[in-house]
OpenMM code with the backbone's topology and positions (N, CA, C; nanometers):
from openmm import Vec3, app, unit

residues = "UNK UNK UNK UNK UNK UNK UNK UNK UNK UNK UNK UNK UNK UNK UNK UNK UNK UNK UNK UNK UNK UNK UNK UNK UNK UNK UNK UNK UNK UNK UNK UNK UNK UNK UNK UNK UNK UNK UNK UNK UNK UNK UNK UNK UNK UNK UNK UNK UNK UNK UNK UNK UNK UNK UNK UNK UNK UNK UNK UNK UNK UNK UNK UNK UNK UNK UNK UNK UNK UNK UNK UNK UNK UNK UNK UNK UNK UNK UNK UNK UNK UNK UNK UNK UNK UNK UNK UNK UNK UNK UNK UNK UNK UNK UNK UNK UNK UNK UNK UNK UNK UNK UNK UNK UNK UNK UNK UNK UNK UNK UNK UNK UNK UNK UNK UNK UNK UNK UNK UNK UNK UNK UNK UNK UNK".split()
positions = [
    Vec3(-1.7671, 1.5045, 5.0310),
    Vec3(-1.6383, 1.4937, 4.9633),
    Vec3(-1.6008, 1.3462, 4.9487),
    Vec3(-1.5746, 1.2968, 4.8473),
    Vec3(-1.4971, 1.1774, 4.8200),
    Vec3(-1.3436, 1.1839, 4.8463),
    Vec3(-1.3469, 0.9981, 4.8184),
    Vec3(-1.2261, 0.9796, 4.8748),
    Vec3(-1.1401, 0.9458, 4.7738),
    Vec3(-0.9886, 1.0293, 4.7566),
    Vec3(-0.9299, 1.0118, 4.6539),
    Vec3(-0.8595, 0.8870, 4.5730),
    Vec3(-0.9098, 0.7538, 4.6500),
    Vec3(-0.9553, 0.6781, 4.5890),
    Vec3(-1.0684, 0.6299, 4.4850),
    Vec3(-1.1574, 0.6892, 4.5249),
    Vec3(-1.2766, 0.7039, 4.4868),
    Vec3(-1.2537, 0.7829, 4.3453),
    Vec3(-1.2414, 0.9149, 4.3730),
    Vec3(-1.2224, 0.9862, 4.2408),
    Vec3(-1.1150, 0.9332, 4.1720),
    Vec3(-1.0018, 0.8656, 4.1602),
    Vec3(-0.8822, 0.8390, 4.0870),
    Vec3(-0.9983, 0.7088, 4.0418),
    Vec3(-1.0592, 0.6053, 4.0739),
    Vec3(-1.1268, 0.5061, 4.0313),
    Vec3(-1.1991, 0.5543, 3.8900),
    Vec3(-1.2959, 0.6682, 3.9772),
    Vec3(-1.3668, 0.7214, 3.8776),
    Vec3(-1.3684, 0.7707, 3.7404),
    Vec3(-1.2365, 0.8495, 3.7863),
    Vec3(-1.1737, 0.8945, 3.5699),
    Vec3(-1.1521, 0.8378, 3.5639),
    Vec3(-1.0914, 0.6818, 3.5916),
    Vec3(-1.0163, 0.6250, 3.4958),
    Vec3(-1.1283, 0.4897, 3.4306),
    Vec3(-1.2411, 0.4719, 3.5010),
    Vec3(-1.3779, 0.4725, 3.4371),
    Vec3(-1.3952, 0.5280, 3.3218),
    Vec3(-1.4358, 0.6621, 3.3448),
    Vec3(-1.4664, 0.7578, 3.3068),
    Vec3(-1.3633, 0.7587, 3.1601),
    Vec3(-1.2525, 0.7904, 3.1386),
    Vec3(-1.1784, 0.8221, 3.0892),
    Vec3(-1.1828, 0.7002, 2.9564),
    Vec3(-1.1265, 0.5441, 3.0203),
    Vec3(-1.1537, 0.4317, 2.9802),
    Vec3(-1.3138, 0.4315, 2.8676),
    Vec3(-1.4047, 0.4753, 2.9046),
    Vec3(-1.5062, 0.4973, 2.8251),
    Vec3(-1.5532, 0.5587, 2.7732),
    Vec3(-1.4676, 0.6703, 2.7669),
    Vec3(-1.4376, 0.8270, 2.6787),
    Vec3(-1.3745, 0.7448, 2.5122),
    Vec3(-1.2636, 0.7031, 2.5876),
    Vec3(-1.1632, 0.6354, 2.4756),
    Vec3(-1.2568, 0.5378, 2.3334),
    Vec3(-1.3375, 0.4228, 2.4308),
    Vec3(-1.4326, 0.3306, 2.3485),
    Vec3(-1.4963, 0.4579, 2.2921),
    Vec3(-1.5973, 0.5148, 2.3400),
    Vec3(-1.7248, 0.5629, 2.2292),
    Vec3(-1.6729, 0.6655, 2.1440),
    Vec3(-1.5249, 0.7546, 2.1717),
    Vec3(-1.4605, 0.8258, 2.0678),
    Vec3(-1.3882, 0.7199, 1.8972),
    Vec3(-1.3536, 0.5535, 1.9620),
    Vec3(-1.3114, 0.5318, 1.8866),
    Vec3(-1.4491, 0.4139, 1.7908),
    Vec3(-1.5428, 0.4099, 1.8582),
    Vec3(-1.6371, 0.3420, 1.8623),
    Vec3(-1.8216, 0.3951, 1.7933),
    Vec3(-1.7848, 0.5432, 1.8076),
    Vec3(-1.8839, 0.6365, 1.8342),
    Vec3(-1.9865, 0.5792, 1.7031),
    Vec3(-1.9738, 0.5254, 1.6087),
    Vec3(-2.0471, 0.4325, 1.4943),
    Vec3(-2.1062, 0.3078, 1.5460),
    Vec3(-2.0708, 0.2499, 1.5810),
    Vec3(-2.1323, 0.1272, 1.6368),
    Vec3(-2.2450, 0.1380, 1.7253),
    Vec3(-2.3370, 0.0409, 1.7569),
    Vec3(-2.3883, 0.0116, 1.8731),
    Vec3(-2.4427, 0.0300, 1.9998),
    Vec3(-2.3260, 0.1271, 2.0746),
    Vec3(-2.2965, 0.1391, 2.1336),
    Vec3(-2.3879, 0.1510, 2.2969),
    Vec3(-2.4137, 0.0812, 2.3737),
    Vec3(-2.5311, 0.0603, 2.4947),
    Vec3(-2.3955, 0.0776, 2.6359),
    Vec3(-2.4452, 0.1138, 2.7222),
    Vec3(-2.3732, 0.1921, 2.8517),
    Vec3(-2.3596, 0.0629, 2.9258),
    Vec3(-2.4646, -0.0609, 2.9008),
    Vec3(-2.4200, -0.2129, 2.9951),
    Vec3(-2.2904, -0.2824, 2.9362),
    Vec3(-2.2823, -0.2766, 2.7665),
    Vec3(-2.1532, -0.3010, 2.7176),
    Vec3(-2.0302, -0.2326, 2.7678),
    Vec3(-2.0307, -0.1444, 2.7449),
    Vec3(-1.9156, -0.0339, 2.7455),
    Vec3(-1.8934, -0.0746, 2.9492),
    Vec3(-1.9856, -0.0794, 3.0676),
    Vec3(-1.9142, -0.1070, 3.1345),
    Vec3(-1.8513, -0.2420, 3.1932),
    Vec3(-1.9429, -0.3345, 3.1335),
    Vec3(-1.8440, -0.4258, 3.0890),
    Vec3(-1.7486, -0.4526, 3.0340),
    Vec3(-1.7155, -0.3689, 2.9492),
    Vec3(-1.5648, -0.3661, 2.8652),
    Vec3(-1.4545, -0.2977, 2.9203),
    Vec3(-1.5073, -0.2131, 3.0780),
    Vec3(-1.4165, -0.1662, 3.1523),
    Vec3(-1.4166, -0.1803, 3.3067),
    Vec3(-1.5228, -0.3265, 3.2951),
    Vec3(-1.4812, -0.4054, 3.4095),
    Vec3(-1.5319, -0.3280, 3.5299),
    Vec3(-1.6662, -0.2229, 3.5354),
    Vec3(-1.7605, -0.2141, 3.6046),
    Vec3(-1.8942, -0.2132, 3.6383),
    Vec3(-1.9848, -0.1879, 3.7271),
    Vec3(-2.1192, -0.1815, 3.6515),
    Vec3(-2.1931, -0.0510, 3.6231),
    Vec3(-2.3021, -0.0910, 3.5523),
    Vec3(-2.3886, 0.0152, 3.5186),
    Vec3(-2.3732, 0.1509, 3.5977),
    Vec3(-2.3878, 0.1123, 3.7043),
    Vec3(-2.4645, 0.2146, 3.8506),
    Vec3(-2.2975, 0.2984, 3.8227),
    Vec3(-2.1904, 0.2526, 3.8321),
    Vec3(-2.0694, 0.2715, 3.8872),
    Vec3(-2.0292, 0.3557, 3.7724),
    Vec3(-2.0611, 0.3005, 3.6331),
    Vec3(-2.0083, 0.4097, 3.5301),
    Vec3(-2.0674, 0.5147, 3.5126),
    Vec3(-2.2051, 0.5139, 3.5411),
    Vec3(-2.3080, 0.6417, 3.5557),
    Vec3(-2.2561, 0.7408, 3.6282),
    Vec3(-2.1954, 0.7173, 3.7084),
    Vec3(-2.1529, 0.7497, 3.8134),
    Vec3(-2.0410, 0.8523, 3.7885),
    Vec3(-1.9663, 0.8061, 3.7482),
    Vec3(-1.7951, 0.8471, 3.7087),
    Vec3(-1.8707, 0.8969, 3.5830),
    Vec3(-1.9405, 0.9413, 3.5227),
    Vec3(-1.9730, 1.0307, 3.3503),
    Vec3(-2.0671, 1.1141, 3.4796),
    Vec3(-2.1551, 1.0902, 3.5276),
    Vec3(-2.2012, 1.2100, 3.6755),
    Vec3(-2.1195, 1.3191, 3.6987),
    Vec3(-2.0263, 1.2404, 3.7444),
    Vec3(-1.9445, 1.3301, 3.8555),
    Vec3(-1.7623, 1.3423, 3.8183),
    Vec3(-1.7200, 1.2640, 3.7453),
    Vec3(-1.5990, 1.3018, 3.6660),
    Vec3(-1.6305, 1.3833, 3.5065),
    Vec3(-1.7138, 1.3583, 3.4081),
    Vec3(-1.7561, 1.4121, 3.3131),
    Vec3(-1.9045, 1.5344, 3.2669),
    Vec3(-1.9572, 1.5167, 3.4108),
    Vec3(-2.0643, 1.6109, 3.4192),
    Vec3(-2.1287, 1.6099, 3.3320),
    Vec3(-2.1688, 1.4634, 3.2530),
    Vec3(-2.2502, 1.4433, 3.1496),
    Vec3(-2.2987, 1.3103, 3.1878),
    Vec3(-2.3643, 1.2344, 3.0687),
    Vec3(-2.4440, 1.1062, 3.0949),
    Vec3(-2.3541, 1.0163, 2.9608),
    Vec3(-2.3485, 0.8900, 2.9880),
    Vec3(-2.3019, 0.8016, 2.8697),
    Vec3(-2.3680, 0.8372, 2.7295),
    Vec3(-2.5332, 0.8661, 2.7460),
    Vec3(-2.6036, 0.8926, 2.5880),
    Vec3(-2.5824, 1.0437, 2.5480),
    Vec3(-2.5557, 1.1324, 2.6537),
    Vec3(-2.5595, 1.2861, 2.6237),
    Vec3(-2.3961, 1.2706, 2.5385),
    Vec3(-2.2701, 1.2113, 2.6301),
    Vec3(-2.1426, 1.2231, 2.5448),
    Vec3(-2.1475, 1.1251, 2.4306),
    Vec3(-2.1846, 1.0216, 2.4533),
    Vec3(-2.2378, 0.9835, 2.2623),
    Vec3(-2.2919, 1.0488, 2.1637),
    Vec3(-2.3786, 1.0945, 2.1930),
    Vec3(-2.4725, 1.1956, 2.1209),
    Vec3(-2.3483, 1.3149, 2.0630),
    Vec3(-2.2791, 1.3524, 2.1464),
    Vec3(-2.2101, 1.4679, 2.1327),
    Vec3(-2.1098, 1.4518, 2.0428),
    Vec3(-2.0652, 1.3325, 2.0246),
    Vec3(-1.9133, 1.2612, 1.9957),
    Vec3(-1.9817, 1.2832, 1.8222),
    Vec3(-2.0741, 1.1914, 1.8573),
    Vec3(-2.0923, 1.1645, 1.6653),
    Vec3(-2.1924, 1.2562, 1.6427),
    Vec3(-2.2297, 1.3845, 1.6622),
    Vec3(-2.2631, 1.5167, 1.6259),
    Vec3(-2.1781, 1.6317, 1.6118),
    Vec3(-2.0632, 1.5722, 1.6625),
    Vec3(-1.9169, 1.6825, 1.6093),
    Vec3(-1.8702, 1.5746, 1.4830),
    Vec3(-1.8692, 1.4154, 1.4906),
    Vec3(-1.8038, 1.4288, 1.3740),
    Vec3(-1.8916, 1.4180, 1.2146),
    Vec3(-2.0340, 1.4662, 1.3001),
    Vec3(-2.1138, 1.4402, 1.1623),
    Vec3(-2.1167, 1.5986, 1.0991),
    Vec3(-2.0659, 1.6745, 1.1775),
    Vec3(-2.0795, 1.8132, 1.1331),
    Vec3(-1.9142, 1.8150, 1.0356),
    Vec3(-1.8333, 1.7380, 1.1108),
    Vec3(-1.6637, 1.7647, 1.0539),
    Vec3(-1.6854, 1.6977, 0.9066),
    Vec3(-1.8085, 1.5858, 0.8825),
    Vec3(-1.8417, 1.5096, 0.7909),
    Vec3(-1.9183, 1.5918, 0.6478),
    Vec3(-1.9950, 1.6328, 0.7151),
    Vec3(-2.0913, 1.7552, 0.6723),
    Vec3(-2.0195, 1.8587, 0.6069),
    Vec3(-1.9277, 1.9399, 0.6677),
    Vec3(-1.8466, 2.0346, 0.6201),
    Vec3(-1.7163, 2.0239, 0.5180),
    Vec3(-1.6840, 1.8962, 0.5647),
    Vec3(-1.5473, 1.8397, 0.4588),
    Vec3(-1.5479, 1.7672, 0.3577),
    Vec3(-1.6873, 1.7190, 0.3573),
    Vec3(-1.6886, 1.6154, 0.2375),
    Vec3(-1.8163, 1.6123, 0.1073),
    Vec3(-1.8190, 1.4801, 0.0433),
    Vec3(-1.9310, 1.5069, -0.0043),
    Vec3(-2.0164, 1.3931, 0.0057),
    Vec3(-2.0505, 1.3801, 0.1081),
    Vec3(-2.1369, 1.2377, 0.1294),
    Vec3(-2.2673, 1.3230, 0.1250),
    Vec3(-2.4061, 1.2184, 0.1245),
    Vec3(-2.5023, 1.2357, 0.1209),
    Vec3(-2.5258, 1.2491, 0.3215),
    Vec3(-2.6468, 1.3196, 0.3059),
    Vec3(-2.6808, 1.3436, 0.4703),
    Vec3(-2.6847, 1.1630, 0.4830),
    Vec3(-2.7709, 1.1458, 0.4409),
    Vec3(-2.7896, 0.9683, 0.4856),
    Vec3(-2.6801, 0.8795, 0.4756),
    Vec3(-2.5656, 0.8766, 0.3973),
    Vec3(-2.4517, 0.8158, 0.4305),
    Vec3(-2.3566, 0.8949, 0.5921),
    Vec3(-2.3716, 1.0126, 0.5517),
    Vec3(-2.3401, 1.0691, 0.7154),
    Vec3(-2.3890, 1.0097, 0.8348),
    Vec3(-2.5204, 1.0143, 0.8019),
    Vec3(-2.5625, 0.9551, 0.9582),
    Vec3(-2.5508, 0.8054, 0.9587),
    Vec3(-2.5247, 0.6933, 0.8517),
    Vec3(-2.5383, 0.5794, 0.8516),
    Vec3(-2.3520, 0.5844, 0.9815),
    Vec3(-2.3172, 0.6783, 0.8919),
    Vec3(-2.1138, 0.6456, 0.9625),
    Vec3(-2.1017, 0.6905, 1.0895),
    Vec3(-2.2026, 0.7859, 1.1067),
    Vec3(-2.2021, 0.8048, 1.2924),
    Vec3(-2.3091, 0.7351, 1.3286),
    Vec3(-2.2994, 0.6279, 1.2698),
    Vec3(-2.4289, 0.5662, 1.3912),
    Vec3(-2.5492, 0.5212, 1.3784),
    Vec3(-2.6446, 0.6498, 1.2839),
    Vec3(-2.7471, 0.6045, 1.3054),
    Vec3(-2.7873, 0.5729, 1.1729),
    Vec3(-2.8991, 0.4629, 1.1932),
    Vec3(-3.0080, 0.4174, 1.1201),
    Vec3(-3.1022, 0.5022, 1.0512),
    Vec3(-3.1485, 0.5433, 1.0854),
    Vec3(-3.2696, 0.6365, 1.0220),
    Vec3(-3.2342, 0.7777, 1.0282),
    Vec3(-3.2445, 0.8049, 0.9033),
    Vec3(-3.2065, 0.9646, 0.8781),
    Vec3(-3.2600, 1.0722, 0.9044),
    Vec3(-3.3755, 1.0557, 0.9791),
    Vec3(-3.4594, 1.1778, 1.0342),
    Vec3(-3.4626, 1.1778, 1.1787),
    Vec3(-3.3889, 1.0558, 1.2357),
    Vec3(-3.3272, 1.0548, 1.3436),
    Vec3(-3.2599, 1.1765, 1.4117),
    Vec3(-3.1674, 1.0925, 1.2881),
    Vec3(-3.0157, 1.1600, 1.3023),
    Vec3(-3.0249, 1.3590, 1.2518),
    Vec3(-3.1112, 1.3720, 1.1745),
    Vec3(-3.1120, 1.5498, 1.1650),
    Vec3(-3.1885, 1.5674, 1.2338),
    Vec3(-3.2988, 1.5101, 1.3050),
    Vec3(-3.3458, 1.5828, 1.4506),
    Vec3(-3.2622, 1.6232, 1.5490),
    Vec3(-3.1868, 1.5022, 1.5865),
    Vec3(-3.0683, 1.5216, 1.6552),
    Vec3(-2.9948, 1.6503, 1.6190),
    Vec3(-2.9585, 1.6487, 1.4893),
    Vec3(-2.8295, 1.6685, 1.4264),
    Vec3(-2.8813, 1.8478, 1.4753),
    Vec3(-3.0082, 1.8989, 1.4157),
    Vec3(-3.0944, 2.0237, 1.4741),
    Vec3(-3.0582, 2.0895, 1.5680),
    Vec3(-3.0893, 1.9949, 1.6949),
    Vec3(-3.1156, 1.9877, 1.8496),
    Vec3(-2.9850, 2.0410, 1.8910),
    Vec3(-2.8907, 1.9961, 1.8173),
    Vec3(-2.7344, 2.0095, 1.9076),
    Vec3(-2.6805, 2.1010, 1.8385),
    Vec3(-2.7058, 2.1302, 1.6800),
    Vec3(-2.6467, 2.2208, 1.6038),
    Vec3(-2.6827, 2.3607, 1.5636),
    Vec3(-2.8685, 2.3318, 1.5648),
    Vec3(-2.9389, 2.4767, 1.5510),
    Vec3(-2.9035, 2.4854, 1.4229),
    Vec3(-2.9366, 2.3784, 1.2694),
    Vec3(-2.9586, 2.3680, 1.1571),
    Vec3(-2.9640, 2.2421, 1.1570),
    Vec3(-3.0520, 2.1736, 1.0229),
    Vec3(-3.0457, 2.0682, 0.9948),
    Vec3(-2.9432, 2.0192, 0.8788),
    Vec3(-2.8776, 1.8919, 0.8648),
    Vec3(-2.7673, 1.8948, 0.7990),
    Vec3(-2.7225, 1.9136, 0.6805),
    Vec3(-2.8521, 1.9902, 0.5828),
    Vec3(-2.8149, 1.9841, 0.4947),
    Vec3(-2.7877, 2.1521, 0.4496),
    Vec3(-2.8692, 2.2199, 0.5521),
    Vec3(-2.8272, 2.3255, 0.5899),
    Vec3(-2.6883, 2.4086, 0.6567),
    Vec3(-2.6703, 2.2851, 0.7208),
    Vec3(-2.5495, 2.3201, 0.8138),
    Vec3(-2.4545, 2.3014, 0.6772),
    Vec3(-2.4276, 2.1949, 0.6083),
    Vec3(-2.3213, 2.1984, 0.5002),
    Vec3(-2.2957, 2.2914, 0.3777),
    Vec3(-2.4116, 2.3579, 0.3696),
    Vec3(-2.4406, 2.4878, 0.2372),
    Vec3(-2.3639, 2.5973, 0.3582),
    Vec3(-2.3986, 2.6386, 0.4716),
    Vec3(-2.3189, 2.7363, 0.5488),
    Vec3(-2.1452, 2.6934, 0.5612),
    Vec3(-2.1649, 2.6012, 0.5873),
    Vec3(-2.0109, 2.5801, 0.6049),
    Vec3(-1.9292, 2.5648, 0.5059),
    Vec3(-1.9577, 2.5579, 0.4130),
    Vec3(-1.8961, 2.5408, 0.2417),
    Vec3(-1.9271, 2.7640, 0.2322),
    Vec3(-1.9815, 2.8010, 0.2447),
    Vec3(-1.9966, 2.9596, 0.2585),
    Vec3(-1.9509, 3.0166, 0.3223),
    Vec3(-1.8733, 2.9525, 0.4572),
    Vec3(-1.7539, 2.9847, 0.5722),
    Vec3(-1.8522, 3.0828, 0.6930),
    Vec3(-2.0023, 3.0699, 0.6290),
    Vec3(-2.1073, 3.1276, 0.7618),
    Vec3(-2.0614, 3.0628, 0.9061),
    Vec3(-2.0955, 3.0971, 0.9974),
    Vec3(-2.0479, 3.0541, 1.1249),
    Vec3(-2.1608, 2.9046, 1.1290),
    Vec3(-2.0639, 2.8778, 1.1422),
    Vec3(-2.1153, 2.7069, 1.2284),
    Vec3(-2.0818, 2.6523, 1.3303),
    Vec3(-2.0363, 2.7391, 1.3924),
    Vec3(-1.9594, 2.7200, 1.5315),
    Vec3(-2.1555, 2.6353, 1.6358),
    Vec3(-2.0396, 2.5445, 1.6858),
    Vec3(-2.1255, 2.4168, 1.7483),
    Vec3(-2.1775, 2.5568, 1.8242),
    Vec3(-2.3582, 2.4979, 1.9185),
    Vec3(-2.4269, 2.6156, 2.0023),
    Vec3(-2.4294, 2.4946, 2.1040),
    Vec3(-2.3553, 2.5389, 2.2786),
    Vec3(-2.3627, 2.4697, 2.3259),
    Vec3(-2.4887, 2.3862, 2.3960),
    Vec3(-2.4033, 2.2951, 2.4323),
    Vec3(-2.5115, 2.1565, 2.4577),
    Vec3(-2.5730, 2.1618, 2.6305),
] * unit.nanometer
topology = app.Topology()
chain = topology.addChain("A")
for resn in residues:
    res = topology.addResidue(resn, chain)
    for name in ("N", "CA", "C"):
        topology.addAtom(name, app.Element.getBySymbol(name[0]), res)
């Protein structure tokens, strides 16, 4: 059991770097930056996304800009490759491997269903 110091430290880690890669989730984004930008280290933020978020810094990235490439996908009319350029990634076969992996369609699939009101409900991660 930790000490509720410990855990109050931790979300607000945790929380603090929820905030960056939600508002950030396009950019860059590497887990040595981000805990530098909240003024801890590596080991320590791993840590607090461990055990306050029950995920990893790349698993909730991954997740962040695969919900909004699907909200992207479904609402608009960008090309798959301008989609994935705005969440992030570089290479477009990247990004629908990914996009696959987490969604269980690839994106150009996923947007013909969701324009058809077929279920696209995310399959969890």
């Amino acid at each position: 059991m930790q000490r509720p110091g410990t855990v109050r430290h931790r979300t607000q880690l945790f929380n603090e770097a929820v905030r960056i890669v939600e508002a950030e989730y396009a950019s860059d984004l590497e887990l040595d930056d981000i805990a530098r930008r909240v003024a801890s280290s590596r080991r320590q933020l791993q840590r607090a996304y461990a055990e306050i978020g029950d995920t990893t810094f790349r698993e909730h990235l991954t997740r962040v800009r695969m919900e909004r490439a699907a909200e992207l996908l479904a609402n608009g009319s960008l090309t798959v490759r301008e989609v994935a350029r705005r969440v992030g990634y570089r290479q477009p076969a990247q990004f629908a491997k990914t996009f696959r992996r987490h969604l269980g369609h690839v994106p150009s699939a996923y947007r013909t269903r969701a324009r058809e009101g077929v279920g696209t409900q995310q399959r969890a991660a």
